[in-house]
N, C-alpha and C positions, 0 to 999 in steps of 0.2 A: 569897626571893631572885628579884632577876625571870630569871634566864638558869633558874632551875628551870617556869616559867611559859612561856618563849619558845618549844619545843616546839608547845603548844597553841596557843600567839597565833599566832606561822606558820602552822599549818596551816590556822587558820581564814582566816590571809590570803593565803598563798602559791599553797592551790589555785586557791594560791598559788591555803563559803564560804562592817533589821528594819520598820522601823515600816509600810512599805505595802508588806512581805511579805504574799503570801498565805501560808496553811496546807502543810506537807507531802503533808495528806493532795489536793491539788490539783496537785500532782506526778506527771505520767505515771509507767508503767513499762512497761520496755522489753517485751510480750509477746512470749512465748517464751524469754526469757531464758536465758544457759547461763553460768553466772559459769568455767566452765574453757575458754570461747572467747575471753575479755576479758586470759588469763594473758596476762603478758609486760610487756615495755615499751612505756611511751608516755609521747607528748610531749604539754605543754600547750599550745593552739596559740591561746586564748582563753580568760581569767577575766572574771568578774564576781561582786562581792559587794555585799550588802545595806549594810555598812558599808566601802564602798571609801577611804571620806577616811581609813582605818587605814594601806591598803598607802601606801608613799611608796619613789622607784624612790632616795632617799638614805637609806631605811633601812640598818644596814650589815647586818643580820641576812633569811636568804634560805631559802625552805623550796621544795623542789619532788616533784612527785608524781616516783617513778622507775619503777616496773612494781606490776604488780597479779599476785598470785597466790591461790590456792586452797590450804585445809586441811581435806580433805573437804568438809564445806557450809560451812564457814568462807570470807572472803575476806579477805586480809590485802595493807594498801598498802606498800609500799616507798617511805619519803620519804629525801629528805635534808635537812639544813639547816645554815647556813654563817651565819657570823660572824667576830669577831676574833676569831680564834687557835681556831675551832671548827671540825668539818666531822666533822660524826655524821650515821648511820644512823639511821633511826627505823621501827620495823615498827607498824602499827594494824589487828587482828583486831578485824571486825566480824561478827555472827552473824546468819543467816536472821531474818527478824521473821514469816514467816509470808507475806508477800505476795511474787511474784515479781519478783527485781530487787531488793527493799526490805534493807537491812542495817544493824544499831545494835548497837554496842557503848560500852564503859567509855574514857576518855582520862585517860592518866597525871597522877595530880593531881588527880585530879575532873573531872564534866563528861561528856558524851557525844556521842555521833556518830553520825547519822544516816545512811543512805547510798543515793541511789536511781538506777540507773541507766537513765538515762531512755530513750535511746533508742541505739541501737548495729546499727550492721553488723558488726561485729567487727572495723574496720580504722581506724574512728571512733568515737567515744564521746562523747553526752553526760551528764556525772553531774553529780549533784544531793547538796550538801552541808549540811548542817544540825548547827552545834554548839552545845550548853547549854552554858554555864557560868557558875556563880552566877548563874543566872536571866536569864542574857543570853543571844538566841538572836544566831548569825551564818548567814546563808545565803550559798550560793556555787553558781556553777553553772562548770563548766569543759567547756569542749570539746578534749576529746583527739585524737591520730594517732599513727600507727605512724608514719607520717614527716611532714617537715615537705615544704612547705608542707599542709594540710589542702584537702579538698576542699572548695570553693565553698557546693556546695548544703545540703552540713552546714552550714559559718560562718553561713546563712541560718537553720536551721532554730534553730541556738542559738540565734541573733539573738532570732527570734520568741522562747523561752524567755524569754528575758532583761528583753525589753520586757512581757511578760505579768506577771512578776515583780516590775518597778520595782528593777531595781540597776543598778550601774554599773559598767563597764568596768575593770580593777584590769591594773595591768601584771605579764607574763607572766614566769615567772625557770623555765627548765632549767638543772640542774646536773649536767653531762655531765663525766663521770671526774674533778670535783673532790675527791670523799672516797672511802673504801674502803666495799666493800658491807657494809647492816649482816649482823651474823649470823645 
């Protein structure tokens, strides 16, 4: 059923993120990293994905990042995602890989999630998203803020990301007190 599938298609498009991708392993990460300074909410203030001709802003189906928390070294996202007559919670626990910053785990249904947080002051954030599924990679880069508008010199810095990577621009969807928090 595809509404059992849209979960994972959102999020690969909503972070709301292939072919002249570089490598993961070509992905900064953030040195010094502390994933319990990144808790909380935040806004996306810029997407881009490897397959943007997916997002379309008449989709009626909407997923957005909501806050980011910690479960001991676990880190777990707080999504939402909206449609007709939908508007679910979604939680996604990614685990340590070992490298600092770096995060993968399992996505409902198969499939998996990469997670690299690239670069961050703790009030900006840029991450780095990477999902298998059935042997299709999607990548996405988003730049975050604790508020809107986002600072300048960041929107630059993703920029550079971006253009390094070859994706493209995907339009941005926050979804502020439209559903109830997940559990």
């Amino acid at each position: 059923m595809a509404l059992d599938r849209g979960p994972l298609l959102l999020l690969t498009l909503g972070l709301g993120l292939a072919g002249a991708q570089k490598s993961p392993e070509d992905v900064p990460v953030q040195p010094g990293f502390d994933a319990r300074k990144v808790e909380g909410r935040w806004l996306t203030v810029h997407l881009a994905a490897s397959r943007a001709h997916l997002v379309s802003p008449a989709d009626p189906l909407r997923l957005a990042l909501h806050s980011i928390c910690t479960r001991g070294r676990d880190v777990e996202l707080v999504l939402f995602w909206t449609g007709e007559g939908v508007c679910k919670g979604l939680n996604i626990t990614v685990h340590p890989t070992g490298l600092r910053g770096q995060y993968r785990g399992p996505l409902e249904g198969g499939g998996s999630l990469l997670l690299h947080f690239a670069s961050t002051d703790y009030s900006h954030l840029i991450l780095y998203v990477r999902l298998q599924d059935a042997g299709e990679a999607t990548s996405l880069w988003a730049l975050l803020a604790r508020r809107q508008p986002g600072d300048p010199r960041w929107r630059r810095q993703y920029l550079e990301f971006i253009s390094k990577f070859h994706l493209q621009e995907a339009p941005v969807f926050n979804l502020d007190a439209q559903c109830p928090p997940p559990e």
